[in-house]
Structures are given as C-alpha cells and as structure tokens.
C-alpha positions in Angstrom: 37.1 111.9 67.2 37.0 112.5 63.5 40.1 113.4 62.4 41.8 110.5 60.4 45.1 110.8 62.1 43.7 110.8 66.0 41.4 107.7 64.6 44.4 105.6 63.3 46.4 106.5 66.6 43.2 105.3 68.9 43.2 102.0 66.7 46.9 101.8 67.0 46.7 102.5 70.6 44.1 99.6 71.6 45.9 97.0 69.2 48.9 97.6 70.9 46.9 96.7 74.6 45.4 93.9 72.8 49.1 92.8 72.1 50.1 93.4 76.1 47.0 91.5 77.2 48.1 88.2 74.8 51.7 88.8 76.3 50.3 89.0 80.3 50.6 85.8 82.1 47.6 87.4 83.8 44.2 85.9 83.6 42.0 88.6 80.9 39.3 90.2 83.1 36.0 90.3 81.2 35.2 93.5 81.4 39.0 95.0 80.5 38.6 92.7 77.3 35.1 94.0 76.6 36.6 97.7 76.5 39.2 96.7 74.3 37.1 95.5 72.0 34.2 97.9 72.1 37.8 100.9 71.7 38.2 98.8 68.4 35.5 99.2 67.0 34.7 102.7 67.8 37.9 104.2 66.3 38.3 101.7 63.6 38.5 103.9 60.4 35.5 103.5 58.4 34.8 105.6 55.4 38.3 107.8 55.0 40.0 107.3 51.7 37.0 104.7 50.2 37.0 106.4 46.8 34.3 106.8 44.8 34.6 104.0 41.8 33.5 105.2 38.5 31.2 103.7 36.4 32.1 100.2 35.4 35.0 100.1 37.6 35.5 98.1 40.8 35.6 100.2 44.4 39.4 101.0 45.7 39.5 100.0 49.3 41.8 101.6 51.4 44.6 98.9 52.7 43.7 99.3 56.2 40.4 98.4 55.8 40.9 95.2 53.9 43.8 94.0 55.8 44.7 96.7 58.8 47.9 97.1 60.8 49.7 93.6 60.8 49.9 92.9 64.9 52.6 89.7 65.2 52.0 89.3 69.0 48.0 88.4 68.3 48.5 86.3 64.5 51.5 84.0 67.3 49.1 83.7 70.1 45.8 82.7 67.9 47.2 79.7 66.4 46.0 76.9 67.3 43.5 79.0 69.3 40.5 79.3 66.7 38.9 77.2 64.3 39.5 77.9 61.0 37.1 78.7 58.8 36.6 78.0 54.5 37.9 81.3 52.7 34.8 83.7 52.3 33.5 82.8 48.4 33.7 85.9 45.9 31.4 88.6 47.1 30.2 91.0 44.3 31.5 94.7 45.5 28.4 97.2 46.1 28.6 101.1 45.3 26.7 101.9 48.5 29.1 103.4 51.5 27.9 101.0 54.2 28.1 98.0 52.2 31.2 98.6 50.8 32.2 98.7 54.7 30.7 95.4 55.1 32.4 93.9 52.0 35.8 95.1 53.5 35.0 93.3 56.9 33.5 89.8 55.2 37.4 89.9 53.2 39.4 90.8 56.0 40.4 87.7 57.5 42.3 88.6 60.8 38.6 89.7 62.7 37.7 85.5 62.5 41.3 84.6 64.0 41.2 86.6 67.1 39.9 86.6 70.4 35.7 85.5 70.1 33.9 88.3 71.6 35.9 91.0 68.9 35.6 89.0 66.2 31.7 88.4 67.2 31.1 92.0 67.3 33.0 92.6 64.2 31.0 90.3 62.4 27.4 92.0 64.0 29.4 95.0 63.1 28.6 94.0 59.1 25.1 92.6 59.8 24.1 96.1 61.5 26.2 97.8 58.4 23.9 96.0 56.1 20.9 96.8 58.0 21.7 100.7 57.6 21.8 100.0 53.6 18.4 98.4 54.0 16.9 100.9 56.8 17.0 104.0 54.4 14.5 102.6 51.1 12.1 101.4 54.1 11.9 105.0 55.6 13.3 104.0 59.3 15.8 106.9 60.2 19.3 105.1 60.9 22.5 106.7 60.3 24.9 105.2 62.9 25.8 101.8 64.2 24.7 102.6 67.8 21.1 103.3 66.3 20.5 99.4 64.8 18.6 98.3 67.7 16.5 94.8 68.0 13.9 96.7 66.2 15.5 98.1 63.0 16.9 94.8 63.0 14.4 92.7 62.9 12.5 94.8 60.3 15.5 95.2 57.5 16.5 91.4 58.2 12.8 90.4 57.4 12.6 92.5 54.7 16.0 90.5 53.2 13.9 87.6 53.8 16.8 86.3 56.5 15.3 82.7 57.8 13.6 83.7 61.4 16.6 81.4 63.2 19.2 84.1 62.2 16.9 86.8 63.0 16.7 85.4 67.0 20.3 84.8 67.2 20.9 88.4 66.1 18.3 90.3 67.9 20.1 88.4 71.0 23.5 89.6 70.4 22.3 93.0 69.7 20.4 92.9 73.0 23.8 91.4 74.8 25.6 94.2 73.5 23.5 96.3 75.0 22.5 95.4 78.7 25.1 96.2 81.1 24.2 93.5 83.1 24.7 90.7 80.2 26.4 87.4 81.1 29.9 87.0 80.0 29.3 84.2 77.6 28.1 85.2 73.9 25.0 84.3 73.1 25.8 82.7 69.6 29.0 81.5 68.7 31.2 83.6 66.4 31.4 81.7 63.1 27.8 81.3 63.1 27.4 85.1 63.1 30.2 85.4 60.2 28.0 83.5 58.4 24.9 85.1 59.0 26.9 88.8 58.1 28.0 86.7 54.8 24.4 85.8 53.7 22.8 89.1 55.2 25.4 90.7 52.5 24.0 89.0 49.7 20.4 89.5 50.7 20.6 92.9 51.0 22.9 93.2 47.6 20.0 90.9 46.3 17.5 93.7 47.8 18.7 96.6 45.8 20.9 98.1 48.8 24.1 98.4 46.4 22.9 101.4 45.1 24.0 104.5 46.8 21.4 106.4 48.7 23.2 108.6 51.8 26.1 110.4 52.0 28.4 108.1 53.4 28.2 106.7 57.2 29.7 108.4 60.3 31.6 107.3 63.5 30.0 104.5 65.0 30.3 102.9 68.6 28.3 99.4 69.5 28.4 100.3 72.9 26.1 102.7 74.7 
C-alpha cells in the first residue's frame, strides 16, 4: 500500500478500532491489541509531503506526522492511565529522511500517552529509524524497518557509542517483536525506551547521520 490516500484511510481505519477497543467493556485480548498496533505502524505515513528544506532553512513536517489525527476517545481514556513524562528538550532538526522521521516521532507526544505496547514500538520504531541513518556510512545494506534486526542494531548502536545497558534492553525488544511465541509482557518498560530513542537521536546526529545519504525510506512493518 503506497498510495498516500489508501495509507491515511488504513491509519484512520485502525485508530478508529483502537477507539472501539477503549469504549468495549470487554477485556483487550493480547494478541487483537498486538495487531492493532503492529496495523499502526505499518500504514502510518512516513515520508509523503516531508519537503526538502533548503539550505539554511528548517525542515517542514507534514501536520500528521508531528501531531496526527486527534482521536478524543483514546486522549479521555489515557488520563490518569500513564505516567507523564518531562517535555522532550529541543532536538536539533536533521536533513537526512530517516531522522527527520525520528525527530517527528521524539516531538509527537500522543505515542507516550497511549496504551504501552504502541507507544513501546513507536518509540523502537525511532531507535531502528536512527539505526537505518547509521547502517548506510558503515556499509550494512538496510533500507526498511523490518530489516533492523538484533544484528544491525547492535552494530550502528555501538558505533554511536550507546552505553552496552541500552544496547541489551534494545536487542531484547527487537528480539520480542519478533518471536511469535514472545510473552505478553514487554521486556523493557516504555519510557525507558523513549529515552533511549531520545539519546540514540543525538548520538547518531553527533555521528554525522544528519546528512542526507539515500533517497528517502519506504513502507515499513515491525512485524514479520
């Protein structure tokens, strides 16, 4: 699915049964939720309409990647429901395509309000983002999210000189995400991720990585 249109109606489509399974007096079945999320993130609109700033100017990002589609039912049935966390300090804006996708995520604050296994994934989401930027100068061959396994992880997060802690608790989400058979329970807490995807940002800003060097990410899916 590549069209812009069909990708905003797919988003559309799973907020919407997000919204229904908040409303359902139902208990949420693991796996139902897991699809959800994992339909997020595959059709959530990446690089359409991210224009390409000029020189000396600051990069326009598209309103639905800073803020998306405001969804009442979910902002009313998270209060009081997750921790709050300090406001993300002033990130410098990159040029390059998959950081500028990170950047969008660290500002967006409605992925660290909801539910903890989306918002977890969204926030491995801009780790593995900023692992593509720092993939392509080291030579591995990475041009989607579903190809930032434990391996490509390990070597772009040591090569931002990420402390070896944040390395295991990465390399065991990653792993979660993708055994079929994985326990239900995340194996590291959501705001510890955020803040790995927050300082995993500014190592690989710190590493050269803003600089342009593909042609822009495709479709991505976390899930295999």
């Amino acid at each position: 699915m590549t069209h812009p249109q069909q990708r905003e109606k797919a988003l559309a489509d799973a907020r919407r049964f997000l919204e229904a399974l908040y409303e359902s007096e139902q208990p949420l079945m693991w796996d139902l939720v897991r699809t959800v999320a994992m339909n997020v993130l595959r059709h959530y609109p990446r690089d359409d309409g991210i224009a390409e700033p000029a020189a000396g100017e600051a990069p326009v990002l598209p309103s639905v990647l800073v803020a998306g589609t405001p969804c009442p039912q979910i902002d009313s049935a998270r209060v009081g429901k997750a921790t709050a966390l300090s406001p993300v300090s002033d990130l410098p804006p990159p040029v390059s395509p998959h950081l500028l996708q990170a950047y969008s995520l660290l500002l967006s604050p409605q992925w660290r309000g909801m539910p903890p296994i989306l918002s977890a994934l969204h926030a491995l989401d801009c780790i593995c983002l900023c692992c593509i930027a720092l993939a392509a100068p080291m030579g591995l061959a990475v041009d989607a999210l579903d190809d930032v396994d434990k391996e490509v992880a390990q070597a772009t997060m040591s090569a931002a000189k990420m402390p070896l802690d944040d390395i295991d608790k990465v390399l065991a989400v990653v792993g979660w995400c993708y055994s079929p058979g994985a326990p239900e329970a995340l194996p590291c807490e959501q705001f510890v991720l955020w803040d790995i995807a927050e300082r995993m940002y500014l190592r690989a800003l710190a590493c050269g990585a803003g600089h342009r060097n593909d042609g822009g990410s495709r479709g991505h899916n976390l899930a295999r």
